[in-house]
C-alpha positions as CSV (number, residue, x, y, z in Angstrom):
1,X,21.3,14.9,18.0
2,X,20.2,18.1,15.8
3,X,17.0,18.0,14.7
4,X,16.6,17.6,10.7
5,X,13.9,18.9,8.7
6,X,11.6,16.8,6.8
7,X,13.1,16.2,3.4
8,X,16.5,15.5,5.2
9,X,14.9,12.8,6.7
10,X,13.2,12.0,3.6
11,X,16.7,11.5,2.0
12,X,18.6,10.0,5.0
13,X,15.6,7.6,5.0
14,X,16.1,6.8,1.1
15,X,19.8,5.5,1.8
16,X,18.7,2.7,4.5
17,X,16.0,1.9,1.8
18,X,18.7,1.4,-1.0
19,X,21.0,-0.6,1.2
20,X,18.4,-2.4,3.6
21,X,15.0,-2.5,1.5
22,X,14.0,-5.9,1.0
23,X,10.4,-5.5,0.9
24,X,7.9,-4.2,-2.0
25,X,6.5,-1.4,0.0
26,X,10.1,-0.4,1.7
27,X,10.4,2.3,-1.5
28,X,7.2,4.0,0.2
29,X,8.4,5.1,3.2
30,X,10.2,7.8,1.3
31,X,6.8,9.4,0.8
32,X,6.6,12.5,2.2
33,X,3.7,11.9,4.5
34,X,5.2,9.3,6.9
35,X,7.2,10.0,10.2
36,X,10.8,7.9,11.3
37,X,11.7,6.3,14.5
38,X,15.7,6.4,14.0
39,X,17.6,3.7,15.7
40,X,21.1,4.4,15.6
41,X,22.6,5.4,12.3
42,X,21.7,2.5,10.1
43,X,17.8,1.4,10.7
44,X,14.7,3.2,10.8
45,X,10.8,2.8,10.9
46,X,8.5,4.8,9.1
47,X,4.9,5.0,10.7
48,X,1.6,7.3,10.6
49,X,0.9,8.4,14.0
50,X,-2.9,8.0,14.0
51,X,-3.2,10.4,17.1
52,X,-4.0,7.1,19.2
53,X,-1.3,4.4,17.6
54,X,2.0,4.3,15.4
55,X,0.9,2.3,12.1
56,X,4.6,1.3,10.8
57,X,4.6,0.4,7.0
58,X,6.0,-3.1,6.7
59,X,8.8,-4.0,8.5
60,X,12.0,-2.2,9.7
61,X,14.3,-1.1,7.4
62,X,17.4,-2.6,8.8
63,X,19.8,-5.3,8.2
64,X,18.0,-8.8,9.1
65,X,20.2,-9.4,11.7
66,X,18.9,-5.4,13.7
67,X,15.5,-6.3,12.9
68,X,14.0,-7.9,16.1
69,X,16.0,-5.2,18.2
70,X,14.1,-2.4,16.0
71,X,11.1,-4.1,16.2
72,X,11.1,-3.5,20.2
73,X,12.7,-0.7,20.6
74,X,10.0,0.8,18.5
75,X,6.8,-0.7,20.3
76,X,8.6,0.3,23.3
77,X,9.5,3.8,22.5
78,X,5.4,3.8,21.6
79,X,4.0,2.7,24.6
80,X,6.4,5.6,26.7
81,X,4.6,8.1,24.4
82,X,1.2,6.4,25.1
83,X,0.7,5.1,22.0
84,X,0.0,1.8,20.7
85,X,1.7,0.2,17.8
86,X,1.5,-2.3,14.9
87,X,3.1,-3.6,11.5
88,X,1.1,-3.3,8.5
89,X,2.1,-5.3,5.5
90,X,4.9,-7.2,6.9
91,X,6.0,-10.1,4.3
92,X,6.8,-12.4,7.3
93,X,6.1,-12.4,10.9
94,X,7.9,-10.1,13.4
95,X,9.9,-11.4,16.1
96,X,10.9,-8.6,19.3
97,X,14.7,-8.7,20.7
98,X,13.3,-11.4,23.2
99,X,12.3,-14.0,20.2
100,X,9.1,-13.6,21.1
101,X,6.7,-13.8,18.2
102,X,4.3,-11.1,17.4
103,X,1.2,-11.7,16.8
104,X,0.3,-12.1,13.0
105,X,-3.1,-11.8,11.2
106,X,-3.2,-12.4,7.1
107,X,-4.3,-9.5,5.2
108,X,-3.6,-10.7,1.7
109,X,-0.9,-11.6,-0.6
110,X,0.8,-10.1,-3.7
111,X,2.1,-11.6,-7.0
112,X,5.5,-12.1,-7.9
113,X,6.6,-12.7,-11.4
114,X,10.3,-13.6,-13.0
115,X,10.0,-11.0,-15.6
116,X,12.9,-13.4,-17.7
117,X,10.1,-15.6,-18.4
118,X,7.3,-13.1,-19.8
119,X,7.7,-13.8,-23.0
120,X,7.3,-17.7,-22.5
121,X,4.8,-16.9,-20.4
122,X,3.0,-14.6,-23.5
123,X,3.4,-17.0,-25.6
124,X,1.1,-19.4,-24.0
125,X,-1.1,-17.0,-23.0
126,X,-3.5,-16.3,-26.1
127,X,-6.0,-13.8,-24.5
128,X,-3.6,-11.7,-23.3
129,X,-1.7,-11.0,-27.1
130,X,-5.4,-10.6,-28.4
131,X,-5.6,-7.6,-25.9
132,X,-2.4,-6.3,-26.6
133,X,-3.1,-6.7,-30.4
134,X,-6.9,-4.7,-29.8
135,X,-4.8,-2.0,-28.1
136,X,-2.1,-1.8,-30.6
137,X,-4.7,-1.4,-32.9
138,X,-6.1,1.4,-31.7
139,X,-3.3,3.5,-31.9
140,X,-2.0,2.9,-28.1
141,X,1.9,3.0,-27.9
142,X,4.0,3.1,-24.9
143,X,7.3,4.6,-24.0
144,X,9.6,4.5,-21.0
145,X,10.3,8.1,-19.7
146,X,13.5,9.4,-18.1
147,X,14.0,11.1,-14.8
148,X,14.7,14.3,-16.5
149,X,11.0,14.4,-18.8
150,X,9.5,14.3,-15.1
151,X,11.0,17.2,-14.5
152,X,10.1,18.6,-17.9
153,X,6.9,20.4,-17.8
154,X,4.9,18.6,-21.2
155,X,5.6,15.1,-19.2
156,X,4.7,16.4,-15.6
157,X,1.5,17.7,-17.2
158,X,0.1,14.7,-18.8
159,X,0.8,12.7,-15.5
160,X,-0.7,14.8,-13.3
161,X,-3.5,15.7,-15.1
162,X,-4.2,12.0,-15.9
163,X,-3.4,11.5,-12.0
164,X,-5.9,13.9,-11.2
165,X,-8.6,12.4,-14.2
166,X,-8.6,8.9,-12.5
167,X,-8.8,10.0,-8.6
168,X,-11.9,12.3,-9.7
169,X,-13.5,9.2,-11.6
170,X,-13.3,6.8,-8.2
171,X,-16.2,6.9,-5.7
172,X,-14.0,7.1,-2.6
173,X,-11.9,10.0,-1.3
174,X,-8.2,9.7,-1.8
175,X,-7.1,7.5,1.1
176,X,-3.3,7.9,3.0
177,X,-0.7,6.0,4.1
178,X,0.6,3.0,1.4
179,X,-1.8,3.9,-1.2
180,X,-1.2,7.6,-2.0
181,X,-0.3,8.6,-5.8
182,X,2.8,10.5,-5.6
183,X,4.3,9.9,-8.9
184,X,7.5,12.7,-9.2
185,X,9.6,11.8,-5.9
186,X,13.0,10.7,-5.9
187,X,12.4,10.8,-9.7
188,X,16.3,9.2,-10.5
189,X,15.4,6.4,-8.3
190,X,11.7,5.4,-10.2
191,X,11.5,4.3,-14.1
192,X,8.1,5.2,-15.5
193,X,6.1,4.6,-18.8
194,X,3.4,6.0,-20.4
195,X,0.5,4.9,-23.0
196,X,-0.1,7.9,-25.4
197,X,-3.0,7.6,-28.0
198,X,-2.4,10.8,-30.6
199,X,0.1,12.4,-28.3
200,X,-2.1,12.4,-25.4
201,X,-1.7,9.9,-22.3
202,X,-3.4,7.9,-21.2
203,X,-2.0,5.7,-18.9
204,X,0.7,5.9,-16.4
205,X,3.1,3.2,-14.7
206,X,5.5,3.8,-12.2
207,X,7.8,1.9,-10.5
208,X,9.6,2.0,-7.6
209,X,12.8,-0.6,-6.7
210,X,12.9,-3.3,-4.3
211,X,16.6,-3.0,-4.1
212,X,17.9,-5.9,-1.9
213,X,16.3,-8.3,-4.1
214,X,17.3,-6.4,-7.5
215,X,13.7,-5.9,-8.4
216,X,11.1,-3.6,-8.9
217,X,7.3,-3.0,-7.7
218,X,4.6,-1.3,-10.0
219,X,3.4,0.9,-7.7
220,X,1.4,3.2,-10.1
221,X,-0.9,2.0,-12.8
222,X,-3.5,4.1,-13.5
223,X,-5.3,4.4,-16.7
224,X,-8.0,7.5,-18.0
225,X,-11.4,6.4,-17.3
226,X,-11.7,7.1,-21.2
227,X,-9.0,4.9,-21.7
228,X,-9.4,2.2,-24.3
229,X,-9.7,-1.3,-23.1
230,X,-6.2,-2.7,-22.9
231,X,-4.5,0.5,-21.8
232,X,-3.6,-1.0,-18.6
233,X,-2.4,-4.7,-20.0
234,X,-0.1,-2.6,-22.8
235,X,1.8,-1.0,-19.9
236,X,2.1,-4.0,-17.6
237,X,3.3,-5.7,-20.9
238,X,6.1,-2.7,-21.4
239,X,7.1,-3.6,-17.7
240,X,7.7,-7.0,-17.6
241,X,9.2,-6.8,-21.2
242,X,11.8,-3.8,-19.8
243,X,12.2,-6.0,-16.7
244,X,12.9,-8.6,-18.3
245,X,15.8,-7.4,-21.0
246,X,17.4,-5.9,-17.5
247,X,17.5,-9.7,-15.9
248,X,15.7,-8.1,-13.1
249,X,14.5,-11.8,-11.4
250,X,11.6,-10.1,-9.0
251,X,8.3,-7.8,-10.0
252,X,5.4,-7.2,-8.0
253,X,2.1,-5.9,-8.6
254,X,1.7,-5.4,-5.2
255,X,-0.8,-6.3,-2.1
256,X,-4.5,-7.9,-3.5
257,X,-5.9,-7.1,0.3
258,X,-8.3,-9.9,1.9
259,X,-6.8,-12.5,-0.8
260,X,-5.2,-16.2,0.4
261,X,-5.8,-18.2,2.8
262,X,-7.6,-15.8,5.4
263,X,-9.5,-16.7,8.6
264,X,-12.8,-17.3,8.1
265,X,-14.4,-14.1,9.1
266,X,-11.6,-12.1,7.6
267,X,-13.4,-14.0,4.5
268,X,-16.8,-12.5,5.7
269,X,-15.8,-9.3,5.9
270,X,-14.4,-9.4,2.6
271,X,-17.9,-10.2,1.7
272,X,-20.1,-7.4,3.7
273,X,-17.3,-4.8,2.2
274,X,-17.3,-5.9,-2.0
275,X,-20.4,-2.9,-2.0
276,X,-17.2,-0.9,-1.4
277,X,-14.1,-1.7,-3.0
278,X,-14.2,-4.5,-5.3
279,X,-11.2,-7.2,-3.7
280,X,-11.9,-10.2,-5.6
281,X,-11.8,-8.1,-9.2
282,X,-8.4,-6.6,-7.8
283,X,-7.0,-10.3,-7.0
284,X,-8.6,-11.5,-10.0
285,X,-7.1,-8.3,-12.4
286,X,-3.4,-9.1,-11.3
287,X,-4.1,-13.1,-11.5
288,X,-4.7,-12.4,-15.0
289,X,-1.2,-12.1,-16.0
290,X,-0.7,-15.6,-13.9
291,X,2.1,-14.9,-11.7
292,X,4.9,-17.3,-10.2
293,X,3.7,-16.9,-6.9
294,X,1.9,-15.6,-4.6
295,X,3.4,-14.3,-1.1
296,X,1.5,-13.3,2.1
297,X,1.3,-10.2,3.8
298,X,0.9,-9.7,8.0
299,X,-0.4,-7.2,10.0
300,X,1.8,-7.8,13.2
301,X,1.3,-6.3,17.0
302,X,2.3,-6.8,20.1
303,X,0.9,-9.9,21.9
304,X,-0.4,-7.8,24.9
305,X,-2.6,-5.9,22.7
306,X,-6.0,-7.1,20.9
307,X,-6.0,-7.6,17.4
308,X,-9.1,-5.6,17.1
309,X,-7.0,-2.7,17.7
310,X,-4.0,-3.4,15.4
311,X,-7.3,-3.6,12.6
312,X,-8.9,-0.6,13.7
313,X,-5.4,1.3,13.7
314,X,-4.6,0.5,10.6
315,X,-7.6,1.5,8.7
316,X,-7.0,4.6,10.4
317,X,-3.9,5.4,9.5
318,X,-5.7,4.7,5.1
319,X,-8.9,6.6,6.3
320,X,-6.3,10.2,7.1
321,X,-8.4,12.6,9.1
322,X,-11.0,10.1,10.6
323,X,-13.5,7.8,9.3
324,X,-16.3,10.2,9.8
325,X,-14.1,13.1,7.9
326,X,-13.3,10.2,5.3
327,X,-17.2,9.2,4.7
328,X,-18.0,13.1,4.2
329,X,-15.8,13.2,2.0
330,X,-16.9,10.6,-0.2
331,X,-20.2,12.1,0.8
332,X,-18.8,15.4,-1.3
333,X,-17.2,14.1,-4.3
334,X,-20.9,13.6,-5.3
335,X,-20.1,12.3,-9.0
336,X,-23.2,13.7,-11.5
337,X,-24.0,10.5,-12.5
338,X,-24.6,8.9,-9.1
339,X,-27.7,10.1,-7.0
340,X,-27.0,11.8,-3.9
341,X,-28.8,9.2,-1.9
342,X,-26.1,6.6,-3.6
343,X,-23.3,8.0,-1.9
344,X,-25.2,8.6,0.8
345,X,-25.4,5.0,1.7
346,X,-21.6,4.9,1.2
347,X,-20.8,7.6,3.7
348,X,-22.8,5.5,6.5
349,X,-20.3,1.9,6.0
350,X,-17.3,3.8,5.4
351,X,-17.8,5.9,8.7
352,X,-19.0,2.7,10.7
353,X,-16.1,0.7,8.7
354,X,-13.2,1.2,10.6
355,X,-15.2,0.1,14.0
356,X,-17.4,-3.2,12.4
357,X,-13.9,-4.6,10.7
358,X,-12.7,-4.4,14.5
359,X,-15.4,-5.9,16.2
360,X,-15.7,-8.8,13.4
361,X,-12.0,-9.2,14.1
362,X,-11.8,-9.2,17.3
363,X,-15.1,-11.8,17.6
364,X,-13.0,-13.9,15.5
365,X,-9.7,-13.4,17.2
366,X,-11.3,-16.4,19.9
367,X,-7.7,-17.2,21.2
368,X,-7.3,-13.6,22.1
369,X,-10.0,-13.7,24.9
370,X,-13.9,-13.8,25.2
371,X,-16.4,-11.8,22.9
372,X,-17.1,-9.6,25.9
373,X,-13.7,-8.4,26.6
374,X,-13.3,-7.5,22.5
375,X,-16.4,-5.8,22.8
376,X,-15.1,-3.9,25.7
377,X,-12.1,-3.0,23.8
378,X,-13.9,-1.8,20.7
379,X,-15.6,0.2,23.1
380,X,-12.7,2.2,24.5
381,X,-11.0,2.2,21.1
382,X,-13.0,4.6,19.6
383,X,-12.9,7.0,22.9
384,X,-9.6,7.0,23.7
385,X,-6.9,9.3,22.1
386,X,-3.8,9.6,24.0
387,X,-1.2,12.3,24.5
388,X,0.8,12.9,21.2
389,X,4.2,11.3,21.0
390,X,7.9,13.1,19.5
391,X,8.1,13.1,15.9
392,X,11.7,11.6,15.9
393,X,12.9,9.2,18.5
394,X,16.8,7.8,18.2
395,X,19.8,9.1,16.6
């Protein structure tokens, strides 16, 4: 078959996602950074290829009933290009062509709301209209935005700017993979809103469809780092109330990583790790607005393969460029108000990150074999790189 350039794959990929995508991170795989495994005409997988491993980003997008046959031929057509391969952020675990069951570690769960039943749900929920009223107060409006103004230059702007303001406030390096801010692609299929404060914004939300369960995922919601307080809650608010008057039935904030019932040592290293990104505040921020539900997330790999290296491929795949490169550059973003020797002592956890999480993983991973044998494998994981695969397998 003729090779296709990226943004044809790009759009080919969008029209399995509006006929197949039934999961809240299926919309992602349209960003521009992620490579396709093609099988046949109507199923694909998009993946980083970490140099040592193919990281897929949630499940197959394919109707249920071509999922497990997907799910092998792509850990198959990884292994003949000596790589290995794993599922991040499945909502359910994977099953190969066989039946066999992957193998399935928790990671976290996200919140699901009805947005029909926001305002019932407002109404009992006093804190949250005192915020909204504080904001109000203060000027803060918000306003949906059509495809078109993100094409217009004033709108682009402001979003990128503001874009821009908030990644320059965090401590961290932009990461890759699910968690990049690309606000502007495949603008027709996205609704956005903004908070504006005297014609200036000041917050951004964008979301992204869920299509085969008519309902949308907030991808985006960043707010300026000068931002009143309640920036943030006034734009969810604007979301669930739009969601709502379209009797869309499914909204999603999106994963709270290391939240739910996780292992016990999964719990530990969600301990040793608050010094760098603060999970229970993220859990507890989107628990505020007390969803329906909450539904669990998998990372999923082959059974043949330790867990410790589905875990240390994964945080890879975030990490773009190497947990050394990504320390050194949190090392270089040197905010004024932080002393050097501050980020300093970030740079050494978030370089030694990717190999403790694997190690504490695969110590806990019992089942999986003896402490030795993990070790072993922790070992050879960070040596080995294998020969790099095709960018496009299939037709």
């Amino acid at each position: 078959m003729p090779a296709r350039g990226a943004a044809d794959e790009r759009t080919r990929a969008l029209e399995l996602v509006l006929r197949h995508g039934s999961s809240a991170t299926a919309f992602q795989t349209v960003h521009a950074s992620f490579r396709y495994f093609w099988y046949g005409p109507d199923a694909c997988v998009a993946y980083a290829d970490t140099g040592a491993a193919w990281v897929a980003a949630g499940a197959p997008t394919a109707a249920a009933h071509e999922r497990a046959a997907v799910v092998s031929a792509f850990l198959n057509a990884a292994r003949a290009a000596g790589k290995r391969a794993c599922f991040f952020a499945a909502e359910e675990p994977l099953h190969g062509l066989d039946g066999e069951r992957l193998g399935s570690l928790g990671i976290g769960e996200q919140p699901v709301w009805d947005p029909r039943a926001w305002p019932t749900l407002l109404r009992g929920h006093r804190s949250l209209r005192e915020q909204l009223r504080r904001a109000r107060a203060k000027g803060i409006q918000t306003r949906e935005l059509a495809a078109s103004d993100l094409h217009a230059p004033r709108w682009r702007e402001q979003i990128q700017n503001l874009c821009d303001r908030w990644l320059s406030s965090r401590r961290l390096a932009p990461m890759a993979f699910l968690v990049q801010l690309e606000p502007f692609g495949f603008a027709e299929e996205r609704r956005t809103f903004v908070a504006e404060q005297n014609g200036r914004v000041i917050g951004y939300a964008g979301l992204i469809p869920v299509p085969a369960r008519g309902g949308w995922f907030l991808e985006h919601l960043v707010r300026d780092p000068e931002a009143p307080n309640g920036t943030s809650e006034l734009l969810v608010h604007a979301v669930m109330d739009w969601a709502g008057r379209a009797q869309c039935g499914f909204l999603t904030l999106g994963l709270a990583p290391l939240s739910g019932e996780l292992s016990p040592l999964l719990r530990l290293v969600r301990g040793a790790s608050r010094f760098l990104y603060d999970f229970a505040g993220l859990r507890a921020y989107k628990a505020k607005f007390r969803p329906a539900s909450w539904q669990p997330a998998y990372l999923c790999f082959p059974r043949r393969e330790h867990v410790c290296f589905a875990v240390f491929d994964t945080l890879a795949a975030f990490a773009q460029g190497g947990f050394f490169r990504f320390g050194l550059r949190t090392l270089l973003r040197g905010r004024a108000l932080l002393p050097l020797r501050t980020l300093a002592l970030e740079l050494v956890p978030w370089t030694l990150l990717g190999p403790i999480w694997t190690a504490i993983a695969a110590a806990g991973y019992t089942s999986r074999g003896s402490l030795a044998a993990a070790s072993n494998a922790l070992s050879n994981s960070l040596t080995a790189r294998s020969k790099p695969g095709p960018r496009t397998i299939g037709s």
